[in-house]
C-alpha positions as CSV (number, residue, x, y, z in Angstrom):
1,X,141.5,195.1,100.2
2,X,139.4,198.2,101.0
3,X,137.3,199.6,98.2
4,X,137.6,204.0,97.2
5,X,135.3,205.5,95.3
6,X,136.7,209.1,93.9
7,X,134.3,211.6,92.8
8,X,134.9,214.2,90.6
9,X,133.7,217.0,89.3
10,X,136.0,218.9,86.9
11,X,138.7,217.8,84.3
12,X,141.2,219.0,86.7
13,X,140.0,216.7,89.3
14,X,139.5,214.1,86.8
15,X,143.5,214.2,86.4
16,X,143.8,214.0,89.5
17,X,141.8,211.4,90.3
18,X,143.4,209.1,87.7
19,X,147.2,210.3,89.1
20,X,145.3,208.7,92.2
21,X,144.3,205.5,91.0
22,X,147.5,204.7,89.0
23,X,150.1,205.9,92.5
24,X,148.2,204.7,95.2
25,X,146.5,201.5,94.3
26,X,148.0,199.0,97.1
27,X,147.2,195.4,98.0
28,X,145.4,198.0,100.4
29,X,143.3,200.3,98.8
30,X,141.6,199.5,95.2
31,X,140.2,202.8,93.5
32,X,137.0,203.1,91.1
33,X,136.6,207.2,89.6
34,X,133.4,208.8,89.1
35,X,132.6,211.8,87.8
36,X,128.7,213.8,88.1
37,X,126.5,213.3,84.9
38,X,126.9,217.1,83.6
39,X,130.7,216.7,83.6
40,X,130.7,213.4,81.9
41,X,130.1,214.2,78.6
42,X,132.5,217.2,78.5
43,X,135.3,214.3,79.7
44,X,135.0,212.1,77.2
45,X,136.5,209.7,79.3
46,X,136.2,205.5,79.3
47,X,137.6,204.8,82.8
48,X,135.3,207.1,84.8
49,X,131.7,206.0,85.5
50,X,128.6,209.1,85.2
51,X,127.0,209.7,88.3
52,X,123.5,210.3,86.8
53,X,121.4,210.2,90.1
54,X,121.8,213.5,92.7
55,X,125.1,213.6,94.7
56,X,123.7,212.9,97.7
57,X,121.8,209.6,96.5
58,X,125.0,208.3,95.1
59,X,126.6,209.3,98.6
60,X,124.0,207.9,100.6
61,X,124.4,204.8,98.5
62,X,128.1,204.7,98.9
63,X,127.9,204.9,102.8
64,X,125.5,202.2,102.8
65,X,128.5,200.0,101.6
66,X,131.0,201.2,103.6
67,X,133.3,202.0,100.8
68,X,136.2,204.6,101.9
69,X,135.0,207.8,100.0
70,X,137.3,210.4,98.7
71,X,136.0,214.1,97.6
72,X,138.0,215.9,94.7
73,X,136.7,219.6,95.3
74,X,135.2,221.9,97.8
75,X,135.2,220.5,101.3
76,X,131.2,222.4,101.5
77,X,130.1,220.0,98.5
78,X,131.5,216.7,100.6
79,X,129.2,217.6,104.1
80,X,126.6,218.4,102.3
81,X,126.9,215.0,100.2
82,X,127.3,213.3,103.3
83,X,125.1,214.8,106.0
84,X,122.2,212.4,105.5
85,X,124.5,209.2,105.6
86,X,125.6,210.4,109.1
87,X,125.5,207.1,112.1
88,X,128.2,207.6,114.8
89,X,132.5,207.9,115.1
90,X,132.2,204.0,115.0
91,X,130.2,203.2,112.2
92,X,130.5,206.4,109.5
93,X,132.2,205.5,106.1
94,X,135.8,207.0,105.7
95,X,135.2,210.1,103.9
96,X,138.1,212.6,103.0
97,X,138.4,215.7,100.7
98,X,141.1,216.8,98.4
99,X,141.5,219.9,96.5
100,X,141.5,219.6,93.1
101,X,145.2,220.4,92.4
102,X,146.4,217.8,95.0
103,X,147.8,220.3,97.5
104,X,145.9,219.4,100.5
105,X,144.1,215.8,101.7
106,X,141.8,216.0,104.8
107,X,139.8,213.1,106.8
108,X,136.3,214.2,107.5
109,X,134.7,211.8,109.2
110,X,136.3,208.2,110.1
111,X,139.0,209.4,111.2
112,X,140.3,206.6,113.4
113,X,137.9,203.4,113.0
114,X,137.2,204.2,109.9
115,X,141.3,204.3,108.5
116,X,140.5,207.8,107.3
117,X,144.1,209.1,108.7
118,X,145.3,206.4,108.2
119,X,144.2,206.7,104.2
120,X,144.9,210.7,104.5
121,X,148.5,209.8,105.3
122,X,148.7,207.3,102.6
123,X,147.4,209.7,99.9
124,X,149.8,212.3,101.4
125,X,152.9,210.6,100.7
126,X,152.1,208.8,97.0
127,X,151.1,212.5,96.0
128,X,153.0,214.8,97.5
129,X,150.2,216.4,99.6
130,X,149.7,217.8,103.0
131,X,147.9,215.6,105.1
132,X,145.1,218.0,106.8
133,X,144.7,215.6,110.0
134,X,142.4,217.9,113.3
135,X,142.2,215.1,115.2
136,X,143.0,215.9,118.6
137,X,145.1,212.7,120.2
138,X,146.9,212.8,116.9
139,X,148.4,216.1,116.3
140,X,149.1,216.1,120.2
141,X,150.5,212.9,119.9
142,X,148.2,211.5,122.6
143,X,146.8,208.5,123.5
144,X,143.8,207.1,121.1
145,X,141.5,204.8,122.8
146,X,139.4,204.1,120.1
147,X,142.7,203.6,118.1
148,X,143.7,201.2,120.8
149,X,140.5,199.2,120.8
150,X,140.7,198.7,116.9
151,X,144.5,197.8,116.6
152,X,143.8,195.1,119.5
153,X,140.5,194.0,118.2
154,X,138.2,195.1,120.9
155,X,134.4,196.5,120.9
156,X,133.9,199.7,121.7
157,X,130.8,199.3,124.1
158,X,130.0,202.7,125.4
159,X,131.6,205.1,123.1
160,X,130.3,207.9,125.2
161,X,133.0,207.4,126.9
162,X,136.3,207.7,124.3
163,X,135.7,211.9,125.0
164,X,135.7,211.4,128.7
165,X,139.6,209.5,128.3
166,X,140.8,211.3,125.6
167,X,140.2,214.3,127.4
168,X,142.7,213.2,129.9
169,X,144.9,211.6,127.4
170,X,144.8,215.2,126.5
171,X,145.9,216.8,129.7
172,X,148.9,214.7,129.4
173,X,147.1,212.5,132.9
174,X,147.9,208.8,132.8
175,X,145.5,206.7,131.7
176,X,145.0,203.8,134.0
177,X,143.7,200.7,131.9
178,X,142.2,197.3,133.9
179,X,141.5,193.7,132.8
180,X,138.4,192.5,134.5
181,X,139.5,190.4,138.1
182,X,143.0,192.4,137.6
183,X,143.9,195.3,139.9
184,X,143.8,198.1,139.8
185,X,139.5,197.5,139.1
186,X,138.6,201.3,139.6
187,X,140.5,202.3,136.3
188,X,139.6,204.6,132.7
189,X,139.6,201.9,130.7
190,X,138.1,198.4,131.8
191,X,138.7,195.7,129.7
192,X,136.3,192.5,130.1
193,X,133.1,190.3,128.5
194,X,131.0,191.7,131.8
195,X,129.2,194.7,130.5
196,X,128.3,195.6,134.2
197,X,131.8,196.4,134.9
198,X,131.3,199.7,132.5
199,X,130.1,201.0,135.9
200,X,134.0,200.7,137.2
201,X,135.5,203.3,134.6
202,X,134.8,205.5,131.6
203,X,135.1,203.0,129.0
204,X,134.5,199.6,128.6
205,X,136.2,197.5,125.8
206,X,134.8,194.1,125.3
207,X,137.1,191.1,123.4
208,X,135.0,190.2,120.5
209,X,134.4,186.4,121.1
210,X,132.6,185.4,118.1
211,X,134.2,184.1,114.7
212,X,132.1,183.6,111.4
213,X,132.5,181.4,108.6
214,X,131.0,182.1,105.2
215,X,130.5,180.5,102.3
216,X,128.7,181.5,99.0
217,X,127.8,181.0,95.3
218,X,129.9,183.2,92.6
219,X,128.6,186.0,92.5
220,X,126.6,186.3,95.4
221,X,125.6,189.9,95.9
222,X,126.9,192.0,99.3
223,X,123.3,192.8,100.1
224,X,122.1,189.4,100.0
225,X,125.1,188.7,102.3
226,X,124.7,191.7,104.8
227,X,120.7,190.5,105.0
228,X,122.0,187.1,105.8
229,X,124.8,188.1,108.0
230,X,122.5,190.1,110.0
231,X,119.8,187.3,110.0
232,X,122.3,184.7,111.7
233,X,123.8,187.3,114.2
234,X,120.1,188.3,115.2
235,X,119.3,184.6,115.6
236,X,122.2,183.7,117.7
237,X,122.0,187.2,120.0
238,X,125.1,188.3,118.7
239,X,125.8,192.1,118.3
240,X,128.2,192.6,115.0
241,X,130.5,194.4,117.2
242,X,131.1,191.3,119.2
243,X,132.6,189.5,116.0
244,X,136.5,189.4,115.8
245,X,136.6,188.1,112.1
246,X,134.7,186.5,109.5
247,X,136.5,183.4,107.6
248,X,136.1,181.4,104.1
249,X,138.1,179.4,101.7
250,X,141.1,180.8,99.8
251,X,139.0,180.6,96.5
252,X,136.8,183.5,97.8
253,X,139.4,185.4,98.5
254,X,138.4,187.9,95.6
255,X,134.9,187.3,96.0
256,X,133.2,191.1,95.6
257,X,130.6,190.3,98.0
258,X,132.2,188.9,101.3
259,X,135.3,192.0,100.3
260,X,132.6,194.4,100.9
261,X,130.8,192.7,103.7
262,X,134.5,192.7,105.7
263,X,135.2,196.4,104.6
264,X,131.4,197.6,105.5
265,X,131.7,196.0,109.4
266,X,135.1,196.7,109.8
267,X,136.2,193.4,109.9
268,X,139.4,191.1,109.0
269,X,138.5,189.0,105.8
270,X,140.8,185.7,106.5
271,X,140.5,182.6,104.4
272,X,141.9,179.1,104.7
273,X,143.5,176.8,102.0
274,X,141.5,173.3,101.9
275,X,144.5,171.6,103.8
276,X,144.3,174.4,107.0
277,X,140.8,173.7,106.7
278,X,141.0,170.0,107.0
279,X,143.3,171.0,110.3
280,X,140.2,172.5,111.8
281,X,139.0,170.3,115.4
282,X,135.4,169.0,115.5
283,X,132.6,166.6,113.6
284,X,131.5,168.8,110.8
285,X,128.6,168.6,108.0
286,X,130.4,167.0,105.5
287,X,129.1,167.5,101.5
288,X,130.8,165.5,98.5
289,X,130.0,168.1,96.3
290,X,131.6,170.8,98.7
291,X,134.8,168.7,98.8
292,X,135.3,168.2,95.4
293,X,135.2,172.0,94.7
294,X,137.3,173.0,97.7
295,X,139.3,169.6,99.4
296,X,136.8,169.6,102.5
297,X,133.4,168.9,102.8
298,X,132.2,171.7,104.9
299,X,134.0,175.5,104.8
300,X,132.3,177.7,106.6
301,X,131.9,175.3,110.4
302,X,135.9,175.0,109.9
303,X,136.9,178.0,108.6
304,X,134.9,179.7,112.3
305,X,136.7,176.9,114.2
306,X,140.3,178.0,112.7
307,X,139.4,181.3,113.7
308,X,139.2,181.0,117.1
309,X,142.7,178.5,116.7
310,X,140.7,175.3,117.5
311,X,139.9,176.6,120.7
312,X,136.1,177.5,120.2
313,X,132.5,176.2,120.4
314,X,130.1,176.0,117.0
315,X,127.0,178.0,119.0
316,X,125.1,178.0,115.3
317,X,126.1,174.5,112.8
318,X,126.2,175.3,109.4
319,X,123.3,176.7,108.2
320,X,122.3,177.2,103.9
321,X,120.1,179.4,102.5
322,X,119.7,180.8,98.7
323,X,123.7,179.6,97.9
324,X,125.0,181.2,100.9
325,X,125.9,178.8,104.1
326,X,127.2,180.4,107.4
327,X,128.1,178.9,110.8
328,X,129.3,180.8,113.9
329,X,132.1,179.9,116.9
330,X,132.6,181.6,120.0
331,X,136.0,181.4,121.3
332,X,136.2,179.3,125.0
């Protein structure tokens, strides 16, 4: 479930906001409203929390997180919030604006990787809006490569080179796509784990090899987890956009900290009852104390293995530190 945080900052947009929350809350999308400090008060309200610090720290803050970030009010006061925040296409927080009497909702930045027109179109139809959508592939009805990589799970590694197809998506010119040691080799879009072959065509798309399983105490916070995460990927040589998934058991499937560790890299949160995890191929740590609270004695070395369908290599065992354990596959 992706995380939105609506800010407001009149009692107009307040109303909106909460018409927000109660029509579009979907086993997708999970809203929390906020409100600046100086129009707080004047609210009176119980289900909006104050922003006391400056806008742009509580932005800065929100991007951090990679929570999907929705604007009630002037499109200047959002890109001005958000300027500082700023990365790349591929790693920017959702952000979209709405006016504050619901007439228009427009994607900013995140447009494709980020599901903000995908969100934008979502919002549209629960309230009645006009989706406001200036991408280019999309309003011509073009092909999206950087849609394409994320709906087939793909890394983007040189994204210099999404303008260079798009623009001849754009021209209407076929786009000629190639799977590494598959003719035609000369193509647009190259798909293969050799990063040399980025030389053959504009883009290269990678498959993303590695699966992660995670484990952690209740409670655990999503920056101890993202300093972990990171930690384990640095260790092992492993970029985070070469992970296809990260995995755990089905009683953290509501765990606040690995949700927000999925929804800030982008990735699909999957997690495993203990009898699919007892399915899982290979000679695991096993802990009693880990299979009495979960069935098996080690989650996070079978949850990776399940992810790449029992067909993968554990390249780092299961590894614990301060409540969290972590263990990584690659697929063969």
């Amino acid at each position: 479930m992706k995380k939105v945080a609506v800010i407001c900052f009149t009692e107009t947009g307040l109303e909106l906001a909460k018409k927000m929350k109660c029509l579009a809350n979907t086993e997708a999308y999970s809203f929390s409203l906020y409100a600046k400090y100086e129009n707080f008060c004047a609210m009176n309200q119980t289900e909006v929390q104050a922003v006391e610090e400056s806008l742009s720290a509580w932005t800065l803050a929100m991007q951090k997180s990679g929570v999907h970030l929705v604007f009630i009010g002037a499109m200047g006061i959002a890109v001005r919030a958000i300027a500082s925040g700023l990365q790349n296409k591929l790693q920017d927080a959702p952000v979209l604006v709405m006016d504050e009497l619901g007439r228009y909702v427009i994607p900013v930045v995140g447009g494709h990787v980020g599901g903000a027109n995908e969100m934008a179109l979502h919002l549209a139809a629960v309230l009645g809006a006009i989706p406001v959508i200036t991408t280019a592939t999309d309003i011509e009805g073009s092909f999206a490569v950087d849609l394409f990589a994320k709906e087939n799970g793909l890394e983007i590694y040189n994204k210099d080179g999404i303008a260079k197809v798009s623009a001849k998506a754009l021209e209407g010119k076929a786009i000629r796509i190639s799977m590494e040691n598959y003719p035609p080799r000369e193509a647009d879009v190259i798909i293969s784990q050799n990063e040399a072959m980025k030389e053959q065509g504009s883009l290269l798309l990678c498959p993303r090899p590695y699966a992660v399983g995670i484990g952690c105490k209740k409670g655990t916070s999503f920056a101890a987890l993202q300093t972990f995460f990171q930690k384990m990927l640095i260790a092992n040589h492993v970029r985070e956009t070469q992970v296809g998934a990260i995995a755990s058991v089905d009683l953290k499937a509501e765990e606040e900290g690995l949700l927000m560790l999925s929804q800030y890299y982008k990735l699909p949160f999957i997690t495993y009852t203990g009898e699919l995890l007892s399915q899982a191929k290979g000679n695991f740590e096993e802990s009693d104390f880990v299979k009495e609270k979960t069935g098996v004695g080690n989650v996070c070395e079978r949850a990776a293995m399940l992810l790449t369908g029992n067909k993968g290599t554990i390249i780092q065992k299961k590894y614990s530190e301060n409540g969290m354990t972590l263990a990584i596959a690659k697929m063969e």
